[in-house]
ROFI-358579 format. One record per residue: chain; residue in one letter; residue number from 1; x, z, y of N, C-alpha, C in turn. Coordinates in Angstrom, 1 decimal, always signed. Atoms other than C-alpha are relative to their C-alpha. Layout:
N
<lopa><fimi>A</fimi><kedren>a</kedren><vokol>NUM</vokol><n_x>X</n_x><n_z>Z</n_z><n_y>Y</n_y><ca_x>X</ca_x><ca_z>Z</ca_z><ca_y>Y</ca_y><c_x>X</c_x><c_z>Z</c_z><c_y>Y</c_y></lopa>
...
% end
This chain:
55
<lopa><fimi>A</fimi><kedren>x</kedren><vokol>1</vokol><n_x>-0.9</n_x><n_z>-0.6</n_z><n_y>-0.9</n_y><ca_x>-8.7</ca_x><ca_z>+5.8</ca_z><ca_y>-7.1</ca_y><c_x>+0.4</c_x><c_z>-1.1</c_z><c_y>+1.0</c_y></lopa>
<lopa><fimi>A</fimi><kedren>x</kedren><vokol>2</vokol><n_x>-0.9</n_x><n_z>+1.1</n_z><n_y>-0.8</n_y><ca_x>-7.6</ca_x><ca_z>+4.2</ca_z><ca_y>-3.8</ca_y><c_x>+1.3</c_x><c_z>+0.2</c_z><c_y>+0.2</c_y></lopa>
<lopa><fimi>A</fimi><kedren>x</kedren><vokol>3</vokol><n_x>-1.4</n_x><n_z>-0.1</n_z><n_y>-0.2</n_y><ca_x>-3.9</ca_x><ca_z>+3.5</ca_z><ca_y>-3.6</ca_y><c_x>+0.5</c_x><c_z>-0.9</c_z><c_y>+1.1</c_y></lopa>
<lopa><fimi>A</fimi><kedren>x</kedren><vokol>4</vokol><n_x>-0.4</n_x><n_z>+1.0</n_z><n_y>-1.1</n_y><ca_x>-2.5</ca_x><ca_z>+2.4</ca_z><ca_y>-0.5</ca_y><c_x>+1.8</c_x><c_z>+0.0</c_z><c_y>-0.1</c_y></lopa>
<lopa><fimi>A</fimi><kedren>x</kedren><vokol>5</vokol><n_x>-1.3</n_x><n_z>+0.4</n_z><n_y>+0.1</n_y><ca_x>+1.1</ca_x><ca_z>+0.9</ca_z><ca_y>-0.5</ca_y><c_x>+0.3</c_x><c_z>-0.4</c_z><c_y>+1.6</c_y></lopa>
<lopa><fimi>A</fimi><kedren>x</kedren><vokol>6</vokol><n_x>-0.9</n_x><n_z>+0.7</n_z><n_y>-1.6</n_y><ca_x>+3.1</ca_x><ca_z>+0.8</ca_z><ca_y>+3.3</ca_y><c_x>+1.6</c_x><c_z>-0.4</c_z><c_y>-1.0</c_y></lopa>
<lopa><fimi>A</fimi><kedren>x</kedren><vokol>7</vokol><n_x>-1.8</n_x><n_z>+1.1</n_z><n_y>+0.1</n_y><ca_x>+6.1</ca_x><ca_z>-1.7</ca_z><ca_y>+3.0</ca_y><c_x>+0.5</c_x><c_z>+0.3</c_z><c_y>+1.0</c_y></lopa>
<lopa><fimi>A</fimi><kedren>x</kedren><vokol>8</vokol><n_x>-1.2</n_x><n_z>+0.0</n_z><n_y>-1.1</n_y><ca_x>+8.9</ca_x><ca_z>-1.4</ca_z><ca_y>+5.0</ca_y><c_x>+0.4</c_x><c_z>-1.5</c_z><c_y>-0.1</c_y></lopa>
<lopa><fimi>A</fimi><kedren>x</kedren><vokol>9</vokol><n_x>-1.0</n_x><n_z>+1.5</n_z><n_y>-0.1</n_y><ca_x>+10.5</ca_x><ca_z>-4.1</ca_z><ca_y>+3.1</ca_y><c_x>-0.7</c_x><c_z>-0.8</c_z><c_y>-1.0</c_y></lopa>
<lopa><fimi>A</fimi><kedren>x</kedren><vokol>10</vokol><n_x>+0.5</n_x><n_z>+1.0</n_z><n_y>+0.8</n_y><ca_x>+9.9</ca_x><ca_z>-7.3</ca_z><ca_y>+0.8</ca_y><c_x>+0.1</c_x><c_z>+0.4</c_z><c_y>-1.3</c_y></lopa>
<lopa><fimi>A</fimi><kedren>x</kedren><vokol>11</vokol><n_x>-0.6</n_x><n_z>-0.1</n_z><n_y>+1.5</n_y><ca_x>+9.2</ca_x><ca_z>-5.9</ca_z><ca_y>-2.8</ca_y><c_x>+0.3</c_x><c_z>-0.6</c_z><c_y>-0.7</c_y></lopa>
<lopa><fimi>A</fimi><kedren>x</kedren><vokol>12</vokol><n_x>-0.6</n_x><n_z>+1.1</n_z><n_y>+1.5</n_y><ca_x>+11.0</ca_x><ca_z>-6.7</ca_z><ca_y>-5.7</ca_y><c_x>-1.0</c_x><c_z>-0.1</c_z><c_y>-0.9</c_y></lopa>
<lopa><fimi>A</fimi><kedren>x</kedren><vokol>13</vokol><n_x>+0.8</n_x><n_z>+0.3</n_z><n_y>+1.6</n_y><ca_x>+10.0</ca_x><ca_z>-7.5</ca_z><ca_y>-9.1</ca_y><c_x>-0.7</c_x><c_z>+1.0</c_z><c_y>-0.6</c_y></lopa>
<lopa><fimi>A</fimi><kedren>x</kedren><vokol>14</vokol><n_x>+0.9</n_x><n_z>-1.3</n_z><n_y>+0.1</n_y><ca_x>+9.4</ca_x><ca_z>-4.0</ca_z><ca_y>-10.0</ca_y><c_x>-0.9</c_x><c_z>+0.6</c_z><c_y>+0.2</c_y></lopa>
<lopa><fimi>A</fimi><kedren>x</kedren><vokol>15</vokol><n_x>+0.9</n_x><n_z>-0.2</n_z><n_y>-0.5</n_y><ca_x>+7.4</ca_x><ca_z>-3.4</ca_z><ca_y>-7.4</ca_y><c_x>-1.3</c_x><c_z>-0.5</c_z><c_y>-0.3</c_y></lopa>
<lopa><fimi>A</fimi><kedren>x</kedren><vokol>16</vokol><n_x>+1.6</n_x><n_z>+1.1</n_z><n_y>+0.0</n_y><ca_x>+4.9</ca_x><ca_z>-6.3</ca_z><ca_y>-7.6</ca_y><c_x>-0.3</c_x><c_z>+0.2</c_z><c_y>-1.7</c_y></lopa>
<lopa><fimi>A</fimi><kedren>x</kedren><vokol>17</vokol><n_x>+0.6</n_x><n_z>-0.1</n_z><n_y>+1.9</n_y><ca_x>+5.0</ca_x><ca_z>-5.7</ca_z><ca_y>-12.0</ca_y><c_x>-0.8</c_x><c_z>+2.1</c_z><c_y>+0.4</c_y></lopa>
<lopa><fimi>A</fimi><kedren>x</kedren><vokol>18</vokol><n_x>+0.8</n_x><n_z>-1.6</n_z><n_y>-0.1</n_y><ca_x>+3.7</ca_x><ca_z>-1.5</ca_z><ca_y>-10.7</ca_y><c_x>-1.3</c_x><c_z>-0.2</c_z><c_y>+1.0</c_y></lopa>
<lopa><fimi>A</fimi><kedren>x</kedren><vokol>19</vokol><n_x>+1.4</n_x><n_z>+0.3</n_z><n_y>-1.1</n_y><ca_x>+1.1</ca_x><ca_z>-2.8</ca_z><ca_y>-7.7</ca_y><c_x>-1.1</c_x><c_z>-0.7</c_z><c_y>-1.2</c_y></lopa>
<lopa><fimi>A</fimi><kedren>x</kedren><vokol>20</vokol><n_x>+0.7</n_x><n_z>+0.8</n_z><n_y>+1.0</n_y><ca_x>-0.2</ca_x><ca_z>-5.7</ca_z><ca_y>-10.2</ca_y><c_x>-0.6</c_x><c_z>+1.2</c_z><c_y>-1.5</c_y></lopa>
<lopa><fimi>A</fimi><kedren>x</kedren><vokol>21</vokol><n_x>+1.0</n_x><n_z>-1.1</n_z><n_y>+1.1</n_y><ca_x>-0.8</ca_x><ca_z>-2.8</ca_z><ca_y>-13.2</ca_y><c_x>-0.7</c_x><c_z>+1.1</c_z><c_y>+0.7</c_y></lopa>
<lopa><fimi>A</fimi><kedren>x</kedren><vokol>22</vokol><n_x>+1.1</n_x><n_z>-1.3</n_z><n_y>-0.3</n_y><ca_x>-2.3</ca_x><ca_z>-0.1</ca_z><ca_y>-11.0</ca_y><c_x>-1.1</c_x><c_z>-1.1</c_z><c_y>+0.6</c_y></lopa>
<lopa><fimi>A</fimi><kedren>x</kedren><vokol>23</vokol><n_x>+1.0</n_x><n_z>+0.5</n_z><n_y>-0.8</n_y><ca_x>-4.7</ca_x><ca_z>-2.9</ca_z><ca_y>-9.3</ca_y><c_x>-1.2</c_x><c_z>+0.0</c_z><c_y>-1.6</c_y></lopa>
<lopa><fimi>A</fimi><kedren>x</kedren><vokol>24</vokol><n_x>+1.2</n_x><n_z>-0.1</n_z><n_y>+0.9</n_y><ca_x>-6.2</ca_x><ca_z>-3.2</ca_z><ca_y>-12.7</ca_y><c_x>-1.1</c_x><c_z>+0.8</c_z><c_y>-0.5</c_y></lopa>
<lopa><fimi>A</fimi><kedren>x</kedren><vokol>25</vokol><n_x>+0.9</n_x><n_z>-1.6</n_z><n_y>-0.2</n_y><ca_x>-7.5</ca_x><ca_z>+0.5</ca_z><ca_y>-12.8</ca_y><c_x>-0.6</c_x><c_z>+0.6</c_z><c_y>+1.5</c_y></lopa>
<lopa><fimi>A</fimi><kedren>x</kedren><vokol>26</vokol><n_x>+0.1</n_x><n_z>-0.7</n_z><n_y>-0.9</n_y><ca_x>-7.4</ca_x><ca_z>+1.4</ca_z><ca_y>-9.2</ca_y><c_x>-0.4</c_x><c_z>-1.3</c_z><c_y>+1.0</c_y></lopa>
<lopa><fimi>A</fimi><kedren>x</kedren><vokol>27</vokol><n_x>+0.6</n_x><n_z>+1.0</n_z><n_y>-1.6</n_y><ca_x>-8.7</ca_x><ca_z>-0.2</ca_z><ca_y>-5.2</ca_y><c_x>+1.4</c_x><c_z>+0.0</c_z><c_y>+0.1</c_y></lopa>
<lopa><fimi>A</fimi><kedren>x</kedren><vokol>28</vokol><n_x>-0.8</n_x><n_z>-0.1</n_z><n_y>-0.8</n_y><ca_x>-5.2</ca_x><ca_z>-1.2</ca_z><ca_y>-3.8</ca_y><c_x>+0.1</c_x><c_z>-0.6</c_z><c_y>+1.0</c_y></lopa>
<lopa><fimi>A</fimi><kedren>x</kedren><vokol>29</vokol><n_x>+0.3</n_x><n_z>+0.8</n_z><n_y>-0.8</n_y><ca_x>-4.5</ca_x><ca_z>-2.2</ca_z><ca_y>-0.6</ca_y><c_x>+1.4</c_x><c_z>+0.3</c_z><c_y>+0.6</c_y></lopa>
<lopa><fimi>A</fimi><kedren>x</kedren><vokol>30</vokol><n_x>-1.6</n_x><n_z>+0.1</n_z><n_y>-0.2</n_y><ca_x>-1.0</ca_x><ca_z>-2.9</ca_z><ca_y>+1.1</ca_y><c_x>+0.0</c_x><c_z>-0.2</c_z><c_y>+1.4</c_y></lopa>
<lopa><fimi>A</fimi><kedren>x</kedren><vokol>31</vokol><n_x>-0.5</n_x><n_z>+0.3</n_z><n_y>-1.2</n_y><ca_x>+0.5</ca_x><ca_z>-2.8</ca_z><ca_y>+4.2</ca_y><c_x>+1.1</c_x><c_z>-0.2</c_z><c_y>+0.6</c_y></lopa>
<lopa><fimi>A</fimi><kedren>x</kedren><vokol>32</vokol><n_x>-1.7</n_x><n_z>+0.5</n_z><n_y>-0.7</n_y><ca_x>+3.3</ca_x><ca_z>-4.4</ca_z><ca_y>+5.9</ca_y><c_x>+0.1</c_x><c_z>+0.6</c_z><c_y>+1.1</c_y></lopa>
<lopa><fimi>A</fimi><kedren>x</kedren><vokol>33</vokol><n_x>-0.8</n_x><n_z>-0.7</n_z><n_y>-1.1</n_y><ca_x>+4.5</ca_x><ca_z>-1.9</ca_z><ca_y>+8.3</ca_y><c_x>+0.9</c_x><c_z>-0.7</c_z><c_y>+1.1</c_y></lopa>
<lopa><fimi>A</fimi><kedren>x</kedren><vokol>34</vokol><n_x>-0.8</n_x><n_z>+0.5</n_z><n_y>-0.9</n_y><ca_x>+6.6</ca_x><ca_z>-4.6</ca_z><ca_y>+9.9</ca_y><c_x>-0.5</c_x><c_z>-0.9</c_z><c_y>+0.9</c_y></lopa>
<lopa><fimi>A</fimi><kedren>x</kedren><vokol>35</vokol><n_x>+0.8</n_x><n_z>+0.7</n_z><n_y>-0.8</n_y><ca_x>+3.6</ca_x><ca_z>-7.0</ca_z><ca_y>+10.8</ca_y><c_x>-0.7</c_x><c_z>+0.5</c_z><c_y>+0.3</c_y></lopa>
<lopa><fimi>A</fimi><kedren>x</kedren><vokol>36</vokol><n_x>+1.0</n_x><n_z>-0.9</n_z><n_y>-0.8</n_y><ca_x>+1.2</ca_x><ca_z>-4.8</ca_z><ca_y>+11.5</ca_y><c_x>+0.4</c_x><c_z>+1.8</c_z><c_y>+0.3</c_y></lopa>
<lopa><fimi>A</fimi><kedren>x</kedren><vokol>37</vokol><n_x>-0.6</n_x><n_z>-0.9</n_z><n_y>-0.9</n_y><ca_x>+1.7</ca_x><ca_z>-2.5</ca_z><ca_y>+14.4</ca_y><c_x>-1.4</c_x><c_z>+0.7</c_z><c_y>+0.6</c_y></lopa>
<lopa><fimi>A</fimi><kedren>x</kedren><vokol>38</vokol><n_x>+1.4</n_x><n_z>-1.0</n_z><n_y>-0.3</n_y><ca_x>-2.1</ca_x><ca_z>-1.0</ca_z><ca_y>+14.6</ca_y><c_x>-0.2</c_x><c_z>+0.9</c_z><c_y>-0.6</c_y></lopa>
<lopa><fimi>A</fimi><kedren>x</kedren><vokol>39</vokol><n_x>-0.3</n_x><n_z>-1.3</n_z><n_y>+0.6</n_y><ca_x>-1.2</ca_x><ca_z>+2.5</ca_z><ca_y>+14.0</ca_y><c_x>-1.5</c_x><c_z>+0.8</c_z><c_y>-0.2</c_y></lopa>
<lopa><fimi>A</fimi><kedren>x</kedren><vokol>40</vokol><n_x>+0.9</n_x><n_z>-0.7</n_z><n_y>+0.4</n_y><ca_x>-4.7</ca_x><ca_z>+3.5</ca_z><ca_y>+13.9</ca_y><c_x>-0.7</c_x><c_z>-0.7</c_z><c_y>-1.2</c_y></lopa>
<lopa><fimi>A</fimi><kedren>x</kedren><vokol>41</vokol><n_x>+0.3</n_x><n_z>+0.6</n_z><n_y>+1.0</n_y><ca_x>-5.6</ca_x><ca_z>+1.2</ca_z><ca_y>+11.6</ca_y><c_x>+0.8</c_x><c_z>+0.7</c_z><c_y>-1.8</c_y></lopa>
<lopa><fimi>A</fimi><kedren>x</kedren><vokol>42</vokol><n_x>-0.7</n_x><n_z>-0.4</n_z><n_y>+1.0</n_y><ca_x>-2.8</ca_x><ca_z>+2.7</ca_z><ca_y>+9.5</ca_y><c_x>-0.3</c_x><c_z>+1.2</c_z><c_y>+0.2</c_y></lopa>
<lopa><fimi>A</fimi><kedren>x</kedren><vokol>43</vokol><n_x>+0.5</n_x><n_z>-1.1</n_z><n_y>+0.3</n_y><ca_x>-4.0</ca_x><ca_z>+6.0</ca_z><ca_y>+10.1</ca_y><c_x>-0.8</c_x><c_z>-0.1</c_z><c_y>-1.1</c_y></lopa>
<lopa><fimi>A</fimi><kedren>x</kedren><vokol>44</vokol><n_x>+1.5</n_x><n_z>+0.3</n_z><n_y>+0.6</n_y><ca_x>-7.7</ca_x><ca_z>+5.3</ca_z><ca_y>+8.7</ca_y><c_x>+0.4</c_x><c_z>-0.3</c_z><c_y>-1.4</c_y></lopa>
<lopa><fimi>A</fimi><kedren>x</kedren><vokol>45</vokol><n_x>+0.3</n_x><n_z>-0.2</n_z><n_y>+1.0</n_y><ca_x>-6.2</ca_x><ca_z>+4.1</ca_z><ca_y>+6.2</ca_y><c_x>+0.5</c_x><c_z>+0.9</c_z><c_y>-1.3</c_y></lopa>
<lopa><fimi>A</fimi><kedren>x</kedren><vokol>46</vokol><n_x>-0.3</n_x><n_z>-0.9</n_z><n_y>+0.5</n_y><ca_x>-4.0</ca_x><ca_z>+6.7</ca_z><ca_y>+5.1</ca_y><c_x>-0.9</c_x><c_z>+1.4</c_z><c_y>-0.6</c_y></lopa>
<lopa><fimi>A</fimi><kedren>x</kedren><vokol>47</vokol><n_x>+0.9</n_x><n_z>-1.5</n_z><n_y>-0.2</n_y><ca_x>-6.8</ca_x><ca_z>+9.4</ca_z><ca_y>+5.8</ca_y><c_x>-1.1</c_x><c_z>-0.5</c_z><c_y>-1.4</c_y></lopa>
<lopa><fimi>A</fimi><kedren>x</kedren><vokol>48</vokol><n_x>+1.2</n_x><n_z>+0.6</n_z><n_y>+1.0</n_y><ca_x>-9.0</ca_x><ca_z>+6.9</ca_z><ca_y>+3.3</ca_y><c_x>+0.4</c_x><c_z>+0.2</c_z><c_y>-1.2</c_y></lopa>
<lopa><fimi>A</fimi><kedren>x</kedren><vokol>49</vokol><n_x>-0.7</n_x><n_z>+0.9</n_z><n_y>+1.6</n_y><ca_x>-6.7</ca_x><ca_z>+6.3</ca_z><ca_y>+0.2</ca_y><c_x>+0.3</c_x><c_z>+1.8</c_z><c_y>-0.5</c_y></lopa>
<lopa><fimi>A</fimi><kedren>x</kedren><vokol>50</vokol><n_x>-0.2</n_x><n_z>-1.1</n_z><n_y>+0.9</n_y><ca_x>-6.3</ca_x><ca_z>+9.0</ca_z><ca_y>-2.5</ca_y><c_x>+1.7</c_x><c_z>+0.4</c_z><c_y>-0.5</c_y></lopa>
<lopa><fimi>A</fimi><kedren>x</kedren><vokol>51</vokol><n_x>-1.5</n_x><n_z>-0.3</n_z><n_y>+0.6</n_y><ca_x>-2.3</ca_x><ca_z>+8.5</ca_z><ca_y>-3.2</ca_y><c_x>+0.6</c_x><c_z>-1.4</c_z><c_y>+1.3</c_y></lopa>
<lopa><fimi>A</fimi><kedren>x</kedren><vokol>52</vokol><n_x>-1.4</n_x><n_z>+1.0</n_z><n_y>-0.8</n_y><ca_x>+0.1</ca_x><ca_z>+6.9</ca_z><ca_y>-0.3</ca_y><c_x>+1.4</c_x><c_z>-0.6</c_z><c_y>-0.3</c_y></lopa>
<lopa><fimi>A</fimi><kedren>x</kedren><vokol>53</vokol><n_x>-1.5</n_x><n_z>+0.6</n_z><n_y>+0.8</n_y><ca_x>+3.5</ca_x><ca_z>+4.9</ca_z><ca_y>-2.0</ca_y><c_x>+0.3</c_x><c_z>-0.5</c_z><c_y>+1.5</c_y></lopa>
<lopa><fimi>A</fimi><kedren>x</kedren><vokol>54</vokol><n_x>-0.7</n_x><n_z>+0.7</n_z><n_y>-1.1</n_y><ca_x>+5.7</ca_x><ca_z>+3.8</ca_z><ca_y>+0.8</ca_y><c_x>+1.4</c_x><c_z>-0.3</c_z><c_y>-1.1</c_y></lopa>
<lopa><fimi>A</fimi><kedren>x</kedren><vokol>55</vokol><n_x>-1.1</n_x><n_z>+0.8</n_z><n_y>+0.7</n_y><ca_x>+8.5</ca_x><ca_z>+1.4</ca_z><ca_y>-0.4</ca_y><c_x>+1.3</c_x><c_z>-0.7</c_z><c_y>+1.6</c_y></lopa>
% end
């Protein structure tokens, strides 16, 4: 399954202990919403990924 994570903000602990156990089963791929500002790139990859988490 691909999981794509947009960040808003700096995750916590929780965060990074739930990214770190789904990377073991699933593709994840993360995006900082605040450094990157190539919304089509954030399209593509929304349209790509099977489950979107925003934090």
């Amino acid at each position: 399954m691909n999981i794509l994570y947009i960040m808003r903000n700096n995750p916590d602990d929780t965060v990074n202990k739930m990214i770190e156990v789904q990377k073991q089963s699933n593709d994840v791929s993360i995006i900082d919403i605040n450094t990157n500002k190539n919304y089509d790139e954030i399209v593509d990859a929304i349209a790509g990924s099977d489950k979107v988490i925003t934090w």
